[in-house]
C-alpha positions as CSV (number, residue, x, y, z in Angstrom):
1,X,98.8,4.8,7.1
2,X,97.5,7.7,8.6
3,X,99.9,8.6,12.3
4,X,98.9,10.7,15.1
5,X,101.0,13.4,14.7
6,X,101.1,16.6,16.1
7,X,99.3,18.2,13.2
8,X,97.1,15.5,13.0
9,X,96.1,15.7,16.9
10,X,95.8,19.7,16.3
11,X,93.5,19.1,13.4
12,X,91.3,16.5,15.4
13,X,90.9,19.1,18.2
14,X,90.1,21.9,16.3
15,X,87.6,19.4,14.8
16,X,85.8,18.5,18.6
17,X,85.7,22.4,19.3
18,X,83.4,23.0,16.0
19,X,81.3,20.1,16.9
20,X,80.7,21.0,20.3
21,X,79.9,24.5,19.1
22,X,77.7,23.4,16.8
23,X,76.1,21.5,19.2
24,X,75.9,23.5,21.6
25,X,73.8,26.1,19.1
26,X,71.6,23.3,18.0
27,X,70.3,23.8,21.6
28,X,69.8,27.2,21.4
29,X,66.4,28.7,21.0
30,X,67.6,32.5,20.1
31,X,68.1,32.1,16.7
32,X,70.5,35.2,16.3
33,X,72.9,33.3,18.7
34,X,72.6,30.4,17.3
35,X,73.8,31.6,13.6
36,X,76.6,33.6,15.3
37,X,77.7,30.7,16.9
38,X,77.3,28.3,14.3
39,X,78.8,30.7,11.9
40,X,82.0,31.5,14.6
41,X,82.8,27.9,14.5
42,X,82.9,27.0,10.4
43,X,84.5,30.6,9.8
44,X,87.2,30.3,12.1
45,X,88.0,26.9,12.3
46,X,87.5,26.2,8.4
47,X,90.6,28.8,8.3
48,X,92.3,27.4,11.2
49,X,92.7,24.0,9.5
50,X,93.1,25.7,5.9
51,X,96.2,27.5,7.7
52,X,97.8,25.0,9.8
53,X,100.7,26.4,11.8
54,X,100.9,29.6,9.1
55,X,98.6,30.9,11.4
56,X,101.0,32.2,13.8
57,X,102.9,34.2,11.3
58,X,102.9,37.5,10.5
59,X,99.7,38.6,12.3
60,X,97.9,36.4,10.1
61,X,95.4,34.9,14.1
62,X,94.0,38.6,13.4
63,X,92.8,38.0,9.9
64,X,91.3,35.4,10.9
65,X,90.2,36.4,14.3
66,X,88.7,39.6,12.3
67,X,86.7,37.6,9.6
68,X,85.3,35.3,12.3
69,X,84.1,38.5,14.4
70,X,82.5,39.9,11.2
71,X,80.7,37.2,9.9
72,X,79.1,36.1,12.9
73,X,77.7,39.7,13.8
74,X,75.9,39.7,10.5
75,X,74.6,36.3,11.2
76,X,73.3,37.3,14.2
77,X,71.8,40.2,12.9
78,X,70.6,38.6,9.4
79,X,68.5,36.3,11.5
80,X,66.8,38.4,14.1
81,X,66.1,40.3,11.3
82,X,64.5,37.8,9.0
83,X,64.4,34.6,10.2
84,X,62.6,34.7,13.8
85,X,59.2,34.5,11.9
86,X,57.3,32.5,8.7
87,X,55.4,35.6,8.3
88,X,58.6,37.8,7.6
89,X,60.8,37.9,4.5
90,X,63.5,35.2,4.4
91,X,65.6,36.8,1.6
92,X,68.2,37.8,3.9
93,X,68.5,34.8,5.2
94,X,68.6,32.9,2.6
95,X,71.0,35.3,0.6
96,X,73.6,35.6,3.5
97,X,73.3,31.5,3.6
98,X,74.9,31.8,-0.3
99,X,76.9,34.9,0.2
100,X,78.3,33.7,3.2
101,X,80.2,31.1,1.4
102,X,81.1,33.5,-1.4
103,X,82.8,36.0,1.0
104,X,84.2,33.2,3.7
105,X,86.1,31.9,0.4
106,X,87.4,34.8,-1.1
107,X,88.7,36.3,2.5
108,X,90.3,32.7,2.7
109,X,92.5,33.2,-0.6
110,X,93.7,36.3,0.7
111,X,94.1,35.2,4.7
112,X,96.1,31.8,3.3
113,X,98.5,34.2,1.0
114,X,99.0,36.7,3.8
115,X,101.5,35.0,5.4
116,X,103.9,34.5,1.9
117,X,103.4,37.8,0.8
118,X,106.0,40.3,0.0
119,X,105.6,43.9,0.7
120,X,102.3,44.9,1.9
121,X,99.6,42.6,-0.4
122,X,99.5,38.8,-1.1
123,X,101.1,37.6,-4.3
124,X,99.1,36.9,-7.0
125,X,100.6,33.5,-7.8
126,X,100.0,32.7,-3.8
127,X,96.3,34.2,-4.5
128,X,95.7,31.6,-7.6
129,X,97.0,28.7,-5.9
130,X,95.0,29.1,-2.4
131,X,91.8,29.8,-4.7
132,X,92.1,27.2,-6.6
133,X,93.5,24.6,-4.1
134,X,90.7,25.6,-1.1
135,X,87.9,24.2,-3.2
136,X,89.3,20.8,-4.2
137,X,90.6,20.6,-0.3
138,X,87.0,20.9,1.0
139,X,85.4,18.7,-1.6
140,X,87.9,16.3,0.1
141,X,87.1,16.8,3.3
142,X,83.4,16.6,2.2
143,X,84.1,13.2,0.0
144,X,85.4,12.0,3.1
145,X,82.5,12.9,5.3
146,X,80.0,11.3,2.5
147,X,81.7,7.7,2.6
148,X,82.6,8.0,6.5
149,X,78.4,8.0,7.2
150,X,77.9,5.6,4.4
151,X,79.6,3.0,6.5
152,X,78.1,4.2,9.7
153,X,74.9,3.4,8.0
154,X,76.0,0.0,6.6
155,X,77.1,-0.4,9.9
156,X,73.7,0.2,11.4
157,X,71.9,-1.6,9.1
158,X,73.6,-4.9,9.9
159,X,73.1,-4.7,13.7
160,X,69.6,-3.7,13.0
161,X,69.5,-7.0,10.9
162,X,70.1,-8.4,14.4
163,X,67.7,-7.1,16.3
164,X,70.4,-4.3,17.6
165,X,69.0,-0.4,16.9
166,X,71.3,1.3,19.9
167,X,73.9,2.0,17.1
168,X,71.4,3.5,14.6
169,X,69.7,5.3,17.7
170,X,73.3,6.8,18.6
171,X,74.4,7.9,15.1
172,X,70.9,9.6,14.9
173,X,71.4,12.1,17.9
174,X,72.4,15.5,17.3
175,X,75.8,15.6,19.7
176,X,77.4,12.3,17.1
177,X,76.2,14.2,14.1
178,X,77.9,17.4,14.6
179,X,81.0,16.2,16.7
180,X,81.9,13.4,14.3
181,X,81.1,14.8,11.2
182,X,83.2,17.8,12.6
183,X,86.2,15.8,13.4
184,X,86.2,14.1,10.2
185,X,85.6,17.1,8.0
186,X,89.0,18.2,9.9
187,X,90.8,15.1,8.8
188,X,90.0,15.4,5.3
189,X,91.0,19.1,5.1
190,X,94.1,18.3,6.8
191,X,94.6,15.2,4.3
192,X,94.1,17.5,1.4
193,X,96.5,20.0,2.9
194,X,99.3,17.7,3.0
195,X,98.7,16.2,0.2
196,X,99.6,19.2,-2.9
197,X,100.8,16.4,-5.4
198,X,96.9,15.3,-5.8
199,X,95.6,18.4,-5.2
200,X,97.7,19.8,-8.0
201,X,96.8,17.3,-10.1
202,X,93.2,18.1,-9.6
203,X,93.9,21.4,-10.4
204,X,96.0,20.6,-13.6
205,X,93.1,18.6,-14.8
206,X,90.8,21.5,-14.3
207,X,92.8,23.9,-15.8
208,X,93.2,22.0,-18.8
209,X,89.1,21.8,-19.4
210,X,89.7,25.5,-18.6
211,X,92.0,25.9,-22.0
212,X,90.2,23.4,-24.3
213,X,86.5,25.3,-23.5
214,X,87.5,28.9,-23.4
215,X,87.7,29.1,-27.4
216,X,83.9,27.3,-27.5
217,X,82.5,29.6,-24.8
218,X,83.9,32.7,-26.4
219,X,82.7,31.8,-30.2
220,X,79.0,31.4,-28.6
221,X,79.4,34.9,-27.1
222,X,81.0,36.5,-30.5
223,X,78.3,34.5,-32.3
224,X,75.3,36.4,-29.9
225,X,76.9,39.8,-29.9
226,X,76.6,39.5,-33.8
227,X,73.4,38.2,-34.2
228,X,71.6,41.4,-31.6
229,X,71.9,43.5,-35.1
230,X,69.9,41.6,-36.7
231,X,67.6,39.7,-34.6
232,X,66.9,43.6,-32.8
233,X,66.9,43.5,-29.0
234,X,63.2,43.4,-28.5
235,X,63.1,39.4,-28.0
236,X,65.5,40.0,-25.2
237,X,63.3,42.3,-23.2
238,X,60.4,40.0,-23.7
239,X,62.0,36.7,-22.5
240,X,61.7,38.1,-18.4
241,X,64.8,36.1,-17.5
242,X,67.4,37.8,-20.3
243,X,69.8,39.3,-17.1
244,X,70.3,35.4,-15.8
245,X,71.3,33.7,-19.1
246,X,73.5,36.8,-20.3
247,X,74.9,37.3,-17.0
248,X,75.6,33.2,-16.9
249,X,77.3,33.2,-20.1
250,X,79.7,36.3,-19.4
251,X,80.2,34.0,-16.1
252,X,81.4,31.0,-17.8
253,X,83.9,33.1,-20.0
254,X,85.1,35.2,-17.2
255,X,85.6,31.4,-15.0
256,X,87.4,30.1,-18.0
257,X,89.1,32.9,-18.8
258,X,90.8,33.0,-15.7
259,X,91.4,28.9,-15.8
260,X,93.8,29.6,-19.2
261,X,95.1,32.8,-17.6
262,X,96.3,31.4,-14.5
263,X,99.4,33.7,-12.8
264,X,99.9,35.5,-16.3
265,X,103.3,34.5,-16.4
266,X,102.8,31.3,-18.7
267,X,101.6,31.1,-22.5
268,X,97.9,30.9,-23.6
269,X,98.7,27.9,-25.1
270,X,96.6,29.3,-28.4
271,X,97.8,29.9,-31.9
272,X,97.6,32.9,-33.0
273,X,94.2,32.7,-34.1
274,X,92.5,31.2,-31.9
275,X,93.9,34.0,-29.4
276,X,92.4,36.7,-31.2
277,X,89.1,35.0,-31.2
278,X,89.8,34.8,-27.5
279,X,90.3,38.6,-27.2
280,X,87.2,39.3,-29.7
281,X,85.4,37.7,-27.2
282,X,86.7,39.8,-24.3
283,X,85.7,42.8,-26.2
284,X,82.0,41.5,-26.4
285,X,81.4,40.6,-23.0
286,X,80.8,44.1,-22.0
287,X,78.0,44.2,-24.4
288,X,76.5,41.7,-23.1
289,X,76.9,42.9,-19.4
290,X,75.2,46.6,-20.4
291,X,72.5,44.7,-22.3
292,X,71.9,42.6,-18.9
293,X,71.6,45.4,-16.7
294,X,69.4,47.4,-19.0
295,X,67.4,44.6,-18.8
296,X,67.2,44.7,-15.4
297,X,66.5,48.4,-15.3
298,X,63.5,48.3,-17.6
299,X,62.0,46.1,-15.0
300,X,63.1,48.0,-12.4
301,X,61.1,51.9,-14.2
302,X,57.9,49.6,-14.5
303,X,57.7,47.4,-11.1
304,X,60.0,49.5,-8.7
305,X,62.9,47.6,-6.6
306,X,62.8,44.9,-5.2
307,X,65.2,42.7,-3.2
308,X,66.1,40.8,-6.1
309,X,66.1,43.6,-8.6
310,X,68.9,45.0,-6.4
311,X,70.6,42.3,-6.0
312,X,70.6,41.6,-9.8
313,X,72.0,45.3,-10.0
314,X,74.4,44.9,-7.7
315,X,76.1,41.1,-9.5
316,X,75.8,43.1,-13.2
317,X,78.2,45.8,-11.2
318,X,80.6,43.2,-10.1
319,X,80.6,41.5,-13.7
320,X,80.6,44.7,-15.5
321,X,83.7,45.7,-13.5
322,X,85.6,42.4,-14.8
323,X,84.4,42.8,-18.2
324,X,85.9,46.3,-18.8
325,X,89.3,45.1,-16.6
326,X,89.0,42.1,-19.2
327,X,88.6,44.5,-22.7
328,X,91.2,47.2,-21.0
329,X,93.9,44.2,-20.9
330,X,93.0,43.5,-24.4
331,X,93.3,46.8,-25.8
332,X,96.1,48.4,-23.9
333,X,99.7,46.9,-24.7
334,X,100.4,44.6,-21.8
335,X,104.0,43.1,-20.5
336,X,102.0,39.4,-21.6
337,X,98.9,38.5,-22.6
338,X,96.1,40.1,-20.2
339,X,98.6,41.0,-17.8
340,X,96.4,43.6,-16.0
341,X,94.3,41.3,-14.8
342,X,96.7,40.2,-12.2
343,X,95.7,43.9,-10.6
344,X,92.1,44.3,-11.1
345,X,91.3,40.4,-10.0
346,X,92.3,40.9,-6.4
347,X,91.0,44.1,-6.2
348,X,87.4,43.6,-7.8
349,X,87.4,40.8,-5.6
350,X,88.3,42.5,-2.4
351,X,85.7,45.5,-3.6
352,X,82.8,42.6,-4.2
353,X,83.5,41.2,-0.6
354,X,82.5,44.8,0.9
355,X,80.0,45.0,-1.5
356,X,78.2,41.6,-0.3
357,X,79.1,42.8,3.2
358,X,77.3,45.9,3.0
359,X,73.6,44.3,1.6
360,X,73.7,42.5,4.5
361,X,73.8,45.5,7.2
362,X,71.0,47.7,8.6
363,X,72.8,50.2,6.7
364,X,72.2,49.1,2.7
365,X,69.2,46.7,3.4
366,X,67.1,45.8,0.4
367,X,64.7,45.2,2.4
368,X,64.6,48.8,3.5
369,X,65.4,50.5,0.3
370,X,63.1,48.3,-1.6
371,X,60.2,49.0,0.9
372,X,61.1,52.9,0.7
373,X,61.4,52.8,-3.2
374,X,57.8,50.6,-3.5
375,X,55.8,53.2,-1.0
376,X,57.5,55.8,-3.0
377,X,56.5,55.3,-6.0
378,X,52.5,54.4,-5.2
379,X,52.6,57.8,-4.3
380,X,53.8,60.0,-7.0
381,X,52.1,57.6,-9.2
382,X,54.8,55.9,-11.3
383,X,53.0,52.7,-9.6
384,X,49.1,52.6,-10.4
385,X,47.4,52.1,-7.1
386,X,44.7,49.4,-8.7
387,X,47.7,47.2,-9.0
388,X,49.7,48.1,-5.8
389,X,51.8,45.1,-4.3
390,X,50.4,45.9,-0.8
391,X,50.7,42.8,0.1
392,X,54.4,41.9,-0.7
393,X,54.9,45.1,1.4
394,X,53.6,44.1,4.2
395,X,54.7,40.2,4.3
396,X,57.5,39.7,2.3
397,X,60.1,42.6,3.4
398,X,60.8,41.6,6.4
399,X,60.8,44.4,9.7
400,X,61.2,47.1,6.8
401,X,58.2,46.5,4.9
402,X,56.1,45.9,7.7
403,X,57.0,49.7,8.7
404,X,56.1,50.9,5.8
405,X,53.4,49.5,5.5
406,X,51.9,50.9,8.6
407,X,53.1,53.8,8.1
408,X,51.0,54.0,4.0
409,X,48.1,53.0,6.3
410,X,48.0,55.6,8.7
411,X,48.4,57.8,5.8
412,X,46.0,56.9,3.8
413,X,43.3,56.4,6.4
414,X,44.2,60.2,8.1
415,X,43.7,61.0,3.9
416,X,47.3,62.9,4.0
417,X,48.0,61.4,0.7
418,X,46.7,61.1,-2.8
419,X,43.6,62.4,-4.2
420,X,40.1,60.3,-4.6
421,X,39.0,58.0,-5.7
422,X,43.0,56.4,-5.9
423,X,43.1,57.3,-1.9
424,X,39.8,54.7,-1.6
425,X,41.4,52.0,-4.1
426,X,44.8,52.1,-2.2
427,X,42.9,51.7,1.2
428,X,41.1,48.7,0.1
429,X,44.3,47.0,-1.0
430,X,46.1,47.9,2.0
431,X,43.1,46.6,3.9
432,X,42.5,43.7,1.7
433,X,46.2,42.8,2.5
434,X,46.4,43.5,6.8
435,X,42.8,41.0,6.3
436,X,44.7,38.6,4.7
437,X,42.7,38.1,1.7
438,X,45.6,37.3,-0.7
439,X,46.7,34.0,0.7
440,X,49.9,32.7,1.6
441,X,51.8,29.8,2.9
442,X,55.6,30.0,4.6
443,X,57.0,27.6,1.3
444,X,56.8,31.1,-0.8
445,X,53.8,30.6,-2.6
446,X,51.6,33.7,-3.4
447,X,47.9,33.7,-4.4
448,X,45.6,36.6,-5.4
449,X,42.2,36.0,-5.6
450,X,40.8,37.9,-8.9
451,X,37.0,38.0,-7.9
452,X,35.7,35.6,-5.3
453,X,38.0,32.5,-4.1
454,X,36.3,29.0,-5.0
455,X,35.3,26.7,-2.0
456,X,38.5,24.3,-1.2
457,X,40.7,27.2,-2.9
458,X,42.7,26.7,0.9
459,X,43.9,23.5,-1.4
460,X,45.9,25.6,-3.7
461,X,48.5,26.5,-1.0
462,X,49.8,23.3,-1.9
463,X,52.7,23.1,-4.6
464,X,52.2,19.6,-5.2
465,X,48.7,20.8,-6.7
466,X,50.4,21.2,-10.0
467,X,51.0,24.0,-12.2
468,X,52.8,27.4,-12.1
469,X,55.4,27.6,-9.1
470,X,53.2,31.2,-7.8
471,X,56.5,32.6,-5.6
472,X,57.1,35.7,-5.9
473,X,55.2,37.7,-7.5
474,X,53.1,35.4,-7.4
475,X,49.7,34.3,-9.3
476,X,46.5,35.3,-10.3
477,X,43.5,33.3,-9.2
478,X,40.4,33.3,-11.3
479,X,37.4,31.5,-10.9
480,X,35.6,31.1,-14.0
481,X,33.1,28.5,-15.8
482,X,35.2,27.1,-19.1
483,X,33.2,24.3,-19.9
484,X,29.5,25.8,-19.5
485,X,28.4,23.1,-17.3
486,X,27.5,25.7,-14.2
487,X,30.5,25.1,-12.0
488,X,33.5,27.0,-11.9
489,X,36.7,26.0,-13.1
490,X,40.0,28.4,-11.2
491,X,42.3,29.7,-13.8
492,X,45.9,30.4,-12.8
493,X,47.6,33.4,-14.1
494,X,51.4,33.9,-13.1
495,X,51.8,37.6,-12.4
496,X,55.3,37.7,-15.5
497,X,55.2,39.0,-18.4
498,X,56.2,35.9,-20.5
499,X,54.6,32.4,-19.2
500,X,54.8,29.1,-20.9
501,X,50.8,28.3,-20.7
502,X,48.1,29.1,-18.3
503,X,47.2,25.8,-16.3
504,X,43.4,25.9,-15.5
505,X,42.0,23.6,-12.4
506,X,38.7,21.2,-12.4
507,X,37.0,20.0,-9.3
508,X,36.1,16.5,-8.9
509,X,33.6,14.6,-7.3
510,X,35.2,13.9,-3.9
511,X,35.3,18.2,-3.8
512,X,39.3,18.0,-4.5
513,X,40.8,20.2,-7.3
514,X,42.9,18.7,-10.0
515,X,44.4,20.2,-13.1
516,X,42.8,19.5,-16.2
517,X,44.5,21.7,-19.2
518,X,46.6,24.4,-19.8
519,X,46.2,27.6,-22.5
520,X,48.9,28.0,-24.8
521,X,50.3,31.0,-26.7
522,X,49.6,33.5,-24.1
523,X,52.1,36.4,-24.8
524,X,51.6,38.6,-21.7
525,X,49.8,37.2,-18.8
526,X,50.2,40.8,-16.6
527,X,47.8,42.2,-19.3
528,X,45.2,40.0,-19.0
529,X,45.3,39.8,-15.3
530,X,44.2,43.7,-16.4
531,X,42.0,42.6,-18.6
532,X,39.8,40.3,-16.1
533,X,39.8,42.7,-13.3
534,X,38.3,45.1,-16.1
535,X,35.7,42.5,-17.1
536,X,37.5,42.2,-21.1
537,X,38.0,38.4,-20.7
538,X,35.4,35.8,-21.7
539,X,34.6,32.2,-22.4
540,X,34.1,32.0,-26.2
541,X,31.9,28.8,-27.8
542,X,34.8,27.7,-29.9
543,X,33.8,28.3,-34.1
544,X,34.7,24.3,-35.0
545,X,33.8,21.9,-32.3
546,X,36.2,18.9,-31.9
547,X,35.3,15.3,-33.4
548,X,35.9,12.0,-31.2
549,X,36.8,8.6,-32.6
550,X,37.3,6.3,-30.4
551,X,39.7,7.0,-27.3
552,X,41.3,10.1,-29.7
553,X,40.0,13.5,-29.6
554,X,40.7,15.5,-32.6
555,X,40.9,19.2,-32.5
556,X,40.4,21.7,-35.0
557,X,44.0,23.8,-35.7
558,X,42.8,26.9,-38.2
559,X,44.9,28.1,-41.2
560,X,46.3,31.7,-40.5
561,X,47.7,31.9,-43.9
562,X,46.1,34.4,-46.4
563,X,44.7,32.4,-49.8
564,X,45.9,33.7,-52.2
């Protein structure tokens, strides 16, 4: 049975204060406030409970003191940058959101370990244990919040059966939500604290999937390193998301890696064998990482930067960093198997945490570099002007962009840059875009009309219309007659180099448009977004018309094969 005790009674309190932060901010109409506030009270107080009464030794209040002060600054920041407006870029927003977590969890490992450590820097078995430990404690105290409003809303449910709706009405208001959920968040931490015979168990378990999928995840990398001489490299390039899957799998071996690895001091577990296959595999992942960022790169010489880009950059960095640590433990004698790693861990970790820090800063925006790199290149050409993004520019990078993309204007209209007739083309973009005539819609969605828009085209704002997703970049839209009945179809062309099929839209009766088909086997559709604005695409009578029995429509599928 759980007691009151003093801990106990510290945890609960520590678990009002966040609620009554929280809502307090919920009232809040500046948003940058609001963040910082929000983010002052799961920051600090998430470490508070983590720590218990560690947190009066050895300095350790500062750490944490020093993290909270951090983290809400850039919150405050982040969103009156980006995210006091639904015409202005959300990407830091919604990156600091992820990254947040990322960096509030490995500044945690270190804070928890600072108060064990000997000498100057955290152990690394105290490092392992905390990192570990921290995520199955907050699942915990999240499990516990899950089944805690579960019965609330049993509990409401019943006395609604009875005609009573003040308890449903009271656990509906913002001040219960945040105080209670709050308080019991605290409890589970605290439970989970207490409790290291489960929570080492949890982490037993996990380690022991760790060991028994480290050998599979390895042989698929060897097996892919292998098979690039063969299959050439060109597929990779022309898949548009290589950098995510390559990146994902180096991810997975890297996560395992360090499950069978643990504090170093222990055996693999492997035979012989099976280790070398292990280390093989350590000495591919780099491969892979290079591969990934070349990748990246490619896109980067033909488009420019973009948030994204950079941050895709950026994450092949951090991995690449591992990787080498990773084939340098392997190659190098070591006191025990990969002991290296117990150095550059920690310290690739602590160097990714700065790095993560610094994308979020007026400083090392990607907003602002991307902006500068995009205006940049439309004038010196490496970007052809017919095909200028103007207006990503000028919606989608936030305070940056904008800037820039008054600035191009002013430019171009005073005629202090390029040469006609590419000043005139640029113009009409730029003005095209300050107009509004690519349309857009706060959910992300991006259209460009290729020629004049249809009537009702308004209705493809909607994502439930079916069809390509159209964020960013976006889509092509292109009214065009495909069944030669007089009335235009709207063909939807995603602006990526690879797409699955090209989903075309009909118009019905009531004036509401439906999708009707898709075009398969489209190997580029950026080149024949080109193509139509150049006037090369056409509706073609098809050579074999299809034949109709019944309710089954047969069409013809023509032999490519030479006879001999």
């Amino acid at each position: 049975m759980l007691t009151l005790t003093r801990s106990v009674r510290t945890c609960l309190a520590i678990g009002l204060a966040q609620g009554l932060l929280l809502w307090l901010a919920s009232y809040l109409t500046e948003p940058g406030i609001r963040f910082a506030l929000s983010t002052a009270a799961l920051v600090g107080g998430i470490n508070l409970l983590l720590l218990g009464a560690s947190v009066r030794e050895r300095g350790t209040a500062w750490l944490v003191l020093g993290l909270t002060v951090v983290m809400s600054a850039i919150s405050a920041w982040v969103y009156w940058e980006g995210g006091d407006s639904s015409r202005t870029s959300n990407w830091l927003t919604g990156t600091w959101v992820c990254f947040a977590v990322v960096i509030t969890y490995i500044v945690t490992a270190f804070i928890l370990s600072w108060p064990s450590r000997e000498g100057r820097f955290p152990r690394y078995e105290d490092l392992f244990r905390h990192a570990w430990d921290t995520v199955f404690i907050v699942l915990l105290g999240l499990l516990l919040n899950g089944v805690f409003w579960a019965l609330l809303l049993l509990w409401g449910s019943l006395f609604k059966m009875l005609g009573i709706v003040a308890l449903n009405q009271l656990f509906s208001t913002t001040g219960f939500i945040c105080v209670s959920s709050m308080m019991v968040l605290a409890l589970g931490l605290q439970m989970g604290r207490d409790n290291d015979r489960v929570i080492g168990l949890l982490r037993g378990i996990l380690l022991t999937l760790c060991r028994f999928l480290l050998p599979l995840s390895s042989l698929i990398a060897i097996v892919f390193t292998f098979a690039l001489p063969f299959t050439g490299l060109q597929p990779i390039w022309a898949t548009g998301y290589s950098t995510p899957i390559m990146l994902c799998l180096v991810a997975a071996n890297l996560f395992l890696l360090n499950g069978v690895f643990q504090v170093g001091e222990q055996s693999s577990g492997y035979p012989r064998w099976l280790l070398g296959i292990v280390d093989l595999c350590l000495l591919c992942l780099p491969v892979l990482v290079v591969l990934a960022g070349y990748s990246s790169w490619l896109r980067i010489e033909q488009y420019g930067l973009t948030p994204s880009r950079i941050l895709a950059m950026l994450l092949v960095a951090v991995m690449l960093a591992h990787t080498l640590a990773a084939a340098w433990a392997v190659v190098v004698p070591q006191r025990q198997w990969l002991w290296s790693l117990r150095i550059s861990n920690p310290l690739i970790a602590l160097i990714s945490v700065v790095l993560l820090l610094a994308i979020h800063t007026p400083w090392f925006s990607p907003l602002q570099i991307s902006a500068t790199n995009q205006v940049k290149r439309v004038l010196e050409a490496k970007s052809p002007v017919e095909t200028f993004d103007a207006d990503t520019l000028r919606y989608r990078l936030g305070p940056p962009g904008t800037q820039a993309f008054e600035a191009l204007l002013e430019q171009v209209e005073q005629g202090r840059v390029l040469a006609e007739p590419a000043r005139q083309v640029l113009l009409k973009r730029l003005k095209d875009a300050q107009a509004g005539k690519i349309e857009r819609e706060s959910d992300g969605r991006l259209l460009e009309w290729v020629g004049p828009a249809v009537e009702g085209s308004e209705q493809f704002n909607d994502p439930k219309i079916g069809g390509q997703g159209c964020l960013y970049p976006g889509c092509a839209m292109w009214a065009v007659d495909l069944d030669q009945d007089g009335q235009d179809e709207v063909l939807q062309l995603p602006k990526y180099k690879w797409s699955d099929a090209l989903y075309f839209f009909k118009r019905d009766s009531q004036g509401n448009w439906q999708r009707s088909g898709a075009y398969e086997g489209v190997d580029n559709p950026l080149e024949m977004i080109e193509q139509i604005r150049e006037g090369k695409v056409k509706v073609v009578k098809p050579r074999y018309q299809s034949l109709q029995t019944g309710d089954q429509e047969l069409n013809p599928k023509l032999d490519t094969t030479p006879q001999p």
